[in-house]
py3Dmol code that shows the C-alpha trace and the ligand (Angstrom):
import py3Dmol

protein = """\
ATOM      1  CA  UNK A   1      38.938  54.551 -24.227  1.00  0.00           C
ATOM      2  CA  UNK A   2      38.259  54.126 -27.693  1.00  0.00           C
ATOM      3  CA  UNK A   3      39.078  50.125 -27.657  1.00  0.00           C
ATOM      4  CA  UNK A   4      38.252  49.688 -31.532  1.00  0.00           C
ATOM      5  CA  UNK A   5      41.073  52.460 -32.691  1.00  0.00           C
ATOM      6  CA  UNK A   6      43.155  50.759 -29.459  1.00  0.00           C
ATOM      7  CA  UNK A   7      42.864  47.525 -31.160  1.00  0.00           C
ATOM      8  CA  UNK A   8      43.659  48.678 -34.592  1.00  0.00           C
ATOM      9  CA  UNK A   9      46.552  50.969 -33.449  1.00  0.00           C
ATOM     10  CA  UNK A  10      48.121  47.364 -31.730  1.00  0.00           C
ATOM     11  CA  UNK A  11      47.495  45.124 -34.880  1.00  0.00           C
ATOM     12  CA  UNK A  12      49.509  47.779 -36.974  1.00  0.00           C
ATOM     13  CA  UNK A  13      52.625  47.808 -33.500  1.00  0.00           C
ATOM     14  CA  UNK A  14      52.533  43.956 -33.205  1.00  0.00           C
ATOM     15  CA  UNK A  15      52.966  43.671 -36.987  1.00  0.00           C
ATOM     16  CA  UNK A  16      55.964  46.680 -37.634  1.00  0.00           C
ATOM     17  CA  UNK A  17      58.219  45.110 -34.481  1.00  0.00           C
ATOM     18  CA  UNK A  18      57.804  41.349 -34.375  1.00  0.00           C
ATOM     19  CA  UNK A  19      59.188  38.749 -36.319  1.00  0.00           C
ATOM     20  CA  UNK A  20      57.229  37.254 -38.789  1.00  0.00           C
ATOM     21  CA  UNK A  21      56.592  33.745 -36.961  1.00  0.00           C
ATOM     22  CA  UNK A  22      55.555  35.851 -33.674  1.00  0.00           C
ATOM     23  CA  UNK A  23      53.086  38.178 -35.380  1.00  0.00           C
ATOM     24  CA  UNK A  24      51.442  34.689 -36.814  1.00  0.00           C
ATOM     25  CA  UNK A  25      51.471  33.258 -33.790  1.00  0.00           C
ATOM     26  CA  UNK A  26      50.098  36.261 -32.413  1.00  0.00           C
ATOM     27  CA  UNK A  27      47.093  36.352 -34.316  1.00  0.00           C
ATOM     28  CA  UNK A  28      46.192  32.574 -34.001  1.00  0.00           C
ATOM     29  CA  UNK A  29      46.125  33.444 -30.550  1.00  0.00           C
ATOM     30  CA  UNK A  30      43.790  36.267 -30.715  1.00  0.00           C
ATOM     31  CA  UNK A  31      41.623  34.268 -33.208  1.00  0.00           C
ATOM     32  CA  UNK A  32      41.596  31.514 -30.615  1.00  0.00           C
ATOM     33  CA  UNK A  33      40.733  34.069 -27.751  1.00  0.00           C
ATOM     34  CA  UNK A  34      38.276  35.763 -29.588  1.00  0.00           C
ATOM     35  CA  UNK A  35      36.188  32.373 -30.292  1.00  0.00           C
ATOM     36  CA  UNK A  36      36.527  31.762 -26.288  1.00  0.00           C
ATOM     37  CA  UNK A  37      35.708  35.132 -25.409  1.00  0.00           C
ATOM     38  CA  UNK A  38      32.431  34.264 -27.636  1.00  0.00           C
ATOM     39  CA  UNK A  39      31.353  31.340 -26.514  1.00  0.00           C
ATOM     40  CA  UNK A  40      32.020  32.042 -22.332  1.00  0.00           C
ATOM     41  CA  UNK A  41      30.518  35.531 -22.580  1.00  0.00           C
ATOM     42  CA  UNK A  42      33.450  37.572 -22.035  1.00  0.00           C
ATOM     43  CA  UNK A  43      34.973  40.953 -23.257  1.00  0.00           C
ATOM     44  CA  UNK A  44      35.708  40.260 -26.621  1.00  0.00           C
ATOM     45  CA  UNK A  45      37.824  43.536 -26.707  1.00  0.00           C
ATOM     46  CA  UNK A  46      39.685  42.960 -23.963  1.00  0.00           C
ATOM     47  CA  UNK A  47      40.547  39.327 -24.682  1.00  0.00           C
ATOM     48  CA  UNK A  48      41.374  40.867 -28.197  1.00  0.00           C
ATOM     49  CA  UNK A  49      43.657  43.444 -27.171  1.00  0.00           C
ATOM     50  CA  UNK A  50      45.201  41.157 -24.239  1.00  0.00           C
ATOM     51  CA  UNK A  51      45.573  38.257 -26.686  1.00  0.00           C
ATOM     52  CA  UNK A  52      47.757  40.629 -29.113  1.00  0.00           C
ATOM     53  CA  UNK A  53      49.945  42.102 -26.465  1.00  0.00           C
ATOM     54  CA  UNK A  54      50.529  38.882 -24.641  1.00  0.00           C
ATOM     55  CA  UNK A  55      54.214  38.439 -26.180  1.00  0.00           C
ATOM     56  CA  UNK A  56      54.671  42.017 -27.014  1.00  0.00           C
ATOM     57  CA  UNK A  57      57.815  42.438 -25.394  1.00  0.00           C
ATOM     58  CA  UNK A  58      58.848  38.694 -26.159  1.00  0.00           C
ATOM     59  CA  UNK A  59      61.585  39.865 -28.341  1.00  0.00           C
ATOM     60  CA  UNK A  60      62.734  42.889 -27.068  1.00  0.00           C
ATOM     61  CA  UNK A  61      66.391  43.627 -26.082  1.00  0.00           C
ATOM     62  CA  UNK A  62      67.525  41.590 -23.026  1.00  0.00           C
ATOM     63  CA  UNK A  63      68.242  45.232 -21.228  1.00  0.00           C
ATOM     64  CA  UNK A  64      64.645  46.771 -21.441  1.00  0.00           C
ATOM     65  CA  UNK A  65      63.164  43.799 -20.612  1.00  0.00           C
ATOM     66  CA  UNK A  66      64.870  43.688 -17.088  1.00  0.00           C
ATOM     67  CA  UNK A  67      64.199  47.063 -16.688  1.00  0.00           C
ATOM     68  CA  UNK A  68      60.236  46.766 -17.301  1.00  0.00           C
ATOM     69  CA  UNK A  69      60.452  43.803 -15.580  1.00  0.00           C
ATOM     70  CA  UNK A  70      62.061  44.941 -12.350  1.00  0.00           C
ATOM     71  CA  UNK A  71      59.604  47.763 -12.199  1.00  0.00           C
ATOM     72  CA  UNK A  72      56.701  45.739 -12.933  1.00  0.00           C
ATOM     73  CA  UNK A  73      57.845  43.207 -10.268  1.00  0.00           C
ATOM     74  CA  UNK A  74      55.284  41.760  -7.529  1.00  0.00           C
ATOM     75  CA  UNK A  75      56.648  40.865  -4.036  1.00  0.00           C
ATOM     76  CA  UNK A  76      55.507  37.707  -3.885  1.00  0.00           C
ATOM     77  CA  UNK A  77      57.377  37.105  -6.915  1.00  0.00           C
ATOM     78  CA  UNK A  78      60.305  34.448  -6.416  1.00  0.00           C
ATOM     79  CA  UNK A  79      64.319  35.471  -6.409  1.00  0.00           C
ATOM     80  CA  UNK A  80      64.935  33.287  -9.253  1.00  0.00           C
ATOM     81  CA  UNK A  81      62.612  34.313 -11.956  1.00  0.00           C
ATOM     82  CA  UNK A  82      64.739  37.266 -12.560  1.00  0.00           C
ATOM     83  CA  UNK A  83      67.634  34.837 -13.658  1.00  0.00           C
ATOM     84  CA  UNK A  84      64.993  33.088 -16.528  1.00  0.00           C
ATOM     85  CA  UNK A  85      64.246  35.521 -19.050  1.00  0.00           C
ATOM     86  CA  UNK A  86      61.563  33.592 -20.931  1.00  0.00           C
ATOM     87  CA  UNK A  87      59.404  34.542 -17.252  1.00  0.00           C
ATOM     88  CA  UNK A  88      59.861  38.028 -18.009  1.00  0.00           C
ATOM     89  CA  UNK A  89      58.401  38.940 -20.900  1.00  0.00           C
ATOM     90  CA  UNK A  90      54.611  38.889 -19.291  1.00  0.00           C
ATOM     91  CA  UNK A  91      55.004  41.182 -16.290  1.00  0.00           C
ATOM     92  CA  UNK A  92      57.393  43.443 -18.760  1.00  0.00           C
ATOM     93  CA  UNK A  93      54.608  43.351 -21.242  1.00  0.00           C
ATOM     94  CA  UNK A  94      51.504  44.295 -18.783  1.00  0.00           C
ATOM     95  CA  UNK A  95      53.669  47.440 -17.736  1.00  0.00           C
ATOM     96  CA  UNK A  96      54.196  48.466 -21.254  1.00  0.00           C
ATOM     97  CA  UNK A  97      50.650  47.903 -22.532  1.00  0.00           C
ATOM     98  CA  UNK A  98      49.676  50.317 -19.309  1.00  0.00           C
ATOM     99  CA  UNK A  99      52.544  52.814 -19.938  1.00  0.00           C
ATOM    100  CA  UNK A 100      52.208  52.736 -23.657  1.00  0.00           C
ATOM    101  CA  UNK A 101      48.738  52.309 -24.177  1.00  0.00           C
ATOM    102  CA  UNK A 102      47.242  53.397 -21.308  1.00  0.00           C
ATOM    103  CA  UNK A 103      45.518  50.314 -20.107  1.00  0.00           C
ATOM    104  CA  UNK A 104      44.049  50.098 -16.721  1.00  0.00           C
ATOM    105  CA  UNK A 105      41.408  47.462 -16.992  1.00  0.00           C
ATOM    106  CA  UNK A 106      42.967  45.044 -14.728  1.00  0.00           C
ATOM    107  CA  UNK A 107      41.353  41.514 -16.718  1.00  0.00           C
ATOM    108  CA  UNK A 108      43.824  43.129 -19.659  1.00  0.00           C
ATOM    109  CA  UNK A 109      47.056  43.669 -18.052  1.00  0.00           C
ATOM    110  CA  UNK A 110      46.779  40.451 -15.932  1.00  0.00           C
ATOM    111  CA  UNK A 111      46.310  38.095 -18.838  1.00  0.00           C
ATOM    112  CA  UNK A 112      48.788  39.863 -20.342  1.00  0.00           C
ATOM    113  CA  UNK A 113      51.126  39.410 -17.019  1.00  0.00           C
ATOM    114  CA  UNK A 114      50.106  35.877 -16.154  1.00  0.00           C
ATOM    115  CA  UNK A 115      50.220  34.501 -19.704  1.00  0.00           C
ATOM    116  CA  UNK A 116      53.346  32.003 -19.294  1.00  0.00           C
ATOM    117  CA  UNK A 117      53.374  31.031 -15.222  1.00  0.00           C
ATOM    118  CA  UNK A 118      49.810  31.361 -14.521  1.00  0.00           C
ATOM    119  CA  UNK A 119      48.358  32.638 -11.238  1.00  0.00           C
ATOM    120  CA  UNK A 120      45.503  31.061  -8.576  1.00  0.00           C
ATOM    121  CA  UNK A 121      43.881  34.143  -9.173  1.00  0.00           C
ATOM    122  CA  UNK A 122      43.529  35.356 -12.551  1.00  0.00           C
ATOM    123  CA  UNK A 123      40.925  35.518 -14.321  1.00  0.00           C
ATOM    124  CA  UNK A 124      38.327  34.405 -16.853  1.00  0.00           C
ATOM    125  CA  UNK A 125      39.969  36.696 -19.829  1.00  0.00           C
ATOM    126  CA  UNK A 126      43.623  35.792 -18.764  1.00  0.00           C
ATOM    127  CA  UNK A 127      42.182  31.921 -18.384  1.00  0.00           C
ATOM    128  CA  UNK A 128      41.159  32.572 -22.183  1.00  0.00           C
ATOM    129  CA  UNK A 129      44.468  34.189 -23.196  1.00  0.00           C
ATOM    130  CA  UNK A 130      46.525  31.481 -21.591  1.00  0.00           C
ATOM    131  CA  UNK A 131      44.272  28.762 -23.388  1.00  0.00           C
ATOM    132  CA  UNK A 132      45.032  30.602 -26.493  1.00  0.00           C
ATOM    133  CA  UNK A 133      48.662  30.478 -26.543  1.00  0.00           C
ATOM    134  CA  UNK A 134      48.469  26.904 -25.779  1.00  0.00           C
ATOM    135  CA  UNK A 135      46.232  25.193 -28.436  1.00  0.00           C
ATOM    136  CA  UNK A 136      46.099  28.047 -30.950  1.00  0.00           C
ATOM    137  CA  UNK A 137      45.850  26.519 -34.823  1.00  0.00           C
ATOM    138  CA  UNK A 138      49.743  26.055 -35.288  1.00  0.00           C
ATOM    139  CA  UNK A 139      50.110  24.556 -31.585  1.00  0.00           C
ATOM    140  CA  UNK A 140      51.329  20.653 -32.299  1.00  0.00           C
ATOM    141  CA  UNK A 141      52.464  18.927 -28.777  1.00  0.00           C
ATOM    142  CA  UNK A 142      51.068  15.741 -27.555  1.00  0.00           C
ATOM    143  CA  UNK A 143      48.047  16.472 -25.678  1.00  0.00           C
ATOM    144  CA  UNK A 144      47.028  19.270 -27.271  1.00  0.00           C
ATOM    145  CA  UNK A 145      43.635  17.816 -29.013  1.00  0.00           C
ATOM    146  CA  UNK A 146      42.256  17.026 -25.717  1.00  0.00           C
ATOM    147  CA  UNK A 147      42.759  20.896 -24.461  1.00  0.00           C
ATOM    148  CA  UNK A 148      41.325  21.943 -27.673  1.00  0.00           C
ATOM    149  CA  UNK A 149      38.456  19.790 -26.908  1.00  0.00           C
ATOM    150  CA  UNK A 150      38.118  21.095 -23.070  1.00  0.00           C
ATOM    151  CA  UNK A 151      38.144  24.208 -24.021  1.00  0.00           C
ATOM    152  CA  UNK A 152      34.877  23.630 -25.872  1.00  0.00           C
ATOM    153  CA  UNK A 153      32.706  23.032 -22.729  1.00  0.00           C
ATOM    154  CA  UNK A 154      34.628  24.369 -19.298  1.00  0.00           C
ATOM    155  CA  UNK A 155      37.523  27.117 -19.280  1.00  0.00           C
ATOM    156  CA  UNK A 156      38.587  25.672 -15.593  1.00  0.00           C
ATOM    157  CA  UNK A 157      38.621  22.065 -16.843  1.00  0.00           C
ATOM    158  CA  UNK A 158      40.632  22.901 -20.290  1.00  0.00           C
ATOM    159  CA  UNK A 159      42.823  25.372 -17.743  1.00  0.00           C
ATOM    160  CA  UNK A 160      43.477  22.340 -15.561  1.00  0.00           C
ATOM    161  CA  UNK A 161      44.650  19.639 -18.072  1.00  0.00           C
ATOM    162  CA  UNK A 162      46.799  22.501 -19.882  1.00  0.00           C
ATOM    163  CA  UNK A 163      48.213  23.387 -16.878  1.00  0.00           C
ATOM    164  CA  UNK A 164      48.989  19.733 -15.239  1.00  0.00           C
ATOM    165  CA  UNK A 165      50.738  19.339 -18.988  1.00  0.00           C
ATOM    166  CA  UNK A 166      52.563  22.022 -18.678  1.00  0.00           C
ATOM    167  CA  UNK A 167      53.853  20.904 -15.212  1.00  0.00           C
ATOM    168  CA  UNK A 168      55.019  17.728 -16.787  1.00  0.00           C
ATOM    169  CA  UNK A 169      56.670  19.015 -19.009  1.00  0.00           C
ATOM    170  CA  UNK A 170      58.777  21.280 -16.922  1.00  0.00           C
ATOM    171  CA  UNK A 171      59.648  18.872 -14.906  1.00  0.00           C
ATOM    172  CA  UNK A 172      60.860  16.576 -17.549  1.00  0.00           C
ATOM    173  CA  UNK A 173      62.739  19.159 -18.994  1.00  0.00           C
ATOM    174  CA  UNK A 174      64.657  20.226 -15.440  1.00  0.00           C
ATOM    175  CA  UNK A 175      63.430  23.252 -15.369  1.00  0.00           C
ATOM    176  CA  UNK A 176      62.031  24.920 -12.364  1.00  0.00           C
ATOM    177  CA  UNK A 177      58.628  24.987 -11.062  1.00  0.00           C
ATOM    178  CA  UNK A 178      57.309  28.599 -11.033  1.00  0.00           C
ATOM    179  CA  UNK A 179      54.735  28.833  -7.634  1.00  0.00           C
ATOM    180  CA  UNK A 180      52.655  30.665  -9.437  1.00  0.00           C
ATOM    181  CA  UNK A 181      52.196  27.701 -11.569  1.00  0.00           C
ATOM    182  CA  UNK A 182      51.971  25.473  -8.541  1.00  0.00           C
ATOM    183  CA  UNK A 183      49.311  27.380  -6.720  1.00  0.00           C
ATOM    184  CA  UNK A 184      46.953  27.382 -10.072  1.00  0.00           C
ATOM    185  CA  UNK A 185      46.774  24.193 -10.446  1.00  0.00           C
ATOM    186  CA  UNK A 186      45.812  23.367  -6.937  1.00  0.00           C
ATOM    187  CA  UNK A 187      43.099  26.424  -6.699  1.00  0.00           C
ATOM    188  CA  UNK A 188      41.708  24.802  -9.894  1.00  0.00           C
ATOM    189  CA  UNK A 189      41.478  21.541  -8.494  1.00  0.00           C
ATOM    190  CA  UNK A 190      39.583  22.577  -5.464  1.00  0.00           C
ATOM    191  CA  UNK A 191      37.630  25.054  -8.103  1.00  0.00           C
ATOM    192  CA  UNK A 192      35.954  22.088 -10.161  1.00  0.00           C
ATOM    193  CA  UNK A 193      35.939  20.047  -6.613  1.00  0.00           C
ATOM    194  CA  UNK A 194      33.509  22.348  -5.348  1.00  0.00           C
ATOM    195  CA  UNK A 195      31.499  22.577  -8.832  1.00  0.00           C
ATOM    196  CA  UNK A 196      31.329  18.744  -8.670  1.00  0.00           C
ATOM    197  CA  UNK A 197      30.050  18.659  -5.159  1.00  0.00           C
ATOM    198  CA  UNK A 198      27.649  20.974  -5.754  1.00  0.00           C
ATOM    199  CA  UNK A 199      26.071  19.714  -9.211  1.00  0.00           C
ATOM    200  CA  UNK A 200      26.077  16.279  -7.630  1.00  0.00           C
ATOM    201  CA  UNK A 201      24.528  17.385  -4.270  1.00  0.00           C
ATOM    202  CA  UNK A 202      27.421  15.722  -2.744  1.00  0.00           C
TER     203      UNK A 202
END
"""
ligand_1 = """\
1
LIG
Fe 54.685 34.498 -24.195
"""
view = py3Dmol.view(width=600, height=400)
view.addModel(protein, "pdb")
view.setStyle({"model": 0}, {"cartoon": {"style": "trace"}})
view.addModel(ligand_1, "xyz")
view.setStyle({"model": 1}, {"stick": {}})
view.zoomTo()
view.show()
């Protein structure tokens, strides 16, 4: 796979079917993804081409979206999440950019997947991706500095703040707790647990 053309071919999709505000959005995430993706190491093309499809089928019509979604959907998936679009778009999105595009690499099409809920096991590059959408340039919430500021030094660290505010905040706002969401946050807990121990001989 030619990922250069694949990542040019995107940038020129992304920017003909989303609105405005998304494609800018879109692009301070892959900026922010990209400078991760530096520092820690990883794939910059697939944190590239992962950061630019993560809300690719965002604004789609309600109908296609619950079609991708139902064929993209994982058993240990709960009932509900079908009835809360905004949980959708990710697993709708990783089918498309595999379909579509012809993705297999599995670091692509989970970030892409896991973007919104998180998972206990994804990965460095859908760590990155998640990170991105969260304190990308434009992003303004309280709390958001100190992320920006994690993300600096320890991907699992920034991961666990962002994702402990997240859980606040959808528990203020009634909503319900994905266990996706639930289960990341403790396996990073006992992640940087063990990394203490062991740097401290504990
Ligand atoms: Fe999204």
């Amino acid at each position: 796979m030619n990922w250069n053309a694949l990542v040019q071919r995107i940038n020129q999709d992304v920017e003909m079917t989303m609105g405005s505000k998304r494609f800018q959005h879109t692009l301070a995430v892959r900026d922010s993804a990209l400078e991760m993706a530096r520092r820690f190491d990883l794939n910059p093309l697939h944190a590239e081409v992962a950061a630019l499809l993560h809300d690719i089928a965002r604004e789609w019509p309600v109908k296609k979206l619950i079609s991708y979604y139902e064929r993209a959907k994982r058993e240990d998936r709960p009932d509900w999440e079908a009835d809360h679009l905004a949980l959708l778009h990710g697993p709708a999105g990783a089918l498309w950019a595999r379909e579509y595009y012809g993705i297999e690499q599995n670091e692509v099409l989970e970030a892409i997947s896991f973007h919104t809920t998180g998972h206990p096991t994804m990965g460095k590059v859908a760590k990155i991706v998640y990170l991105a959408d969260k304190i990308e340039v434009s992003r303004a919430y309280q709390g958001v500095e100190e992320v920006r500021q994690l993300a600096l030094r320890s991907i699992d660290k920034a991961m666990q703040v962002s994702v402990d505010q997240s859980i606040c905040y959808i528990i203020k706002q009634g909503l319900f707790l994905h266990p996706y969401t639930v289960e990341l946050r403790n396996h990073l807990l006992k992640e940087l647990q063990n990394y203490d121990e062991r740097n401290t001989g504990r």
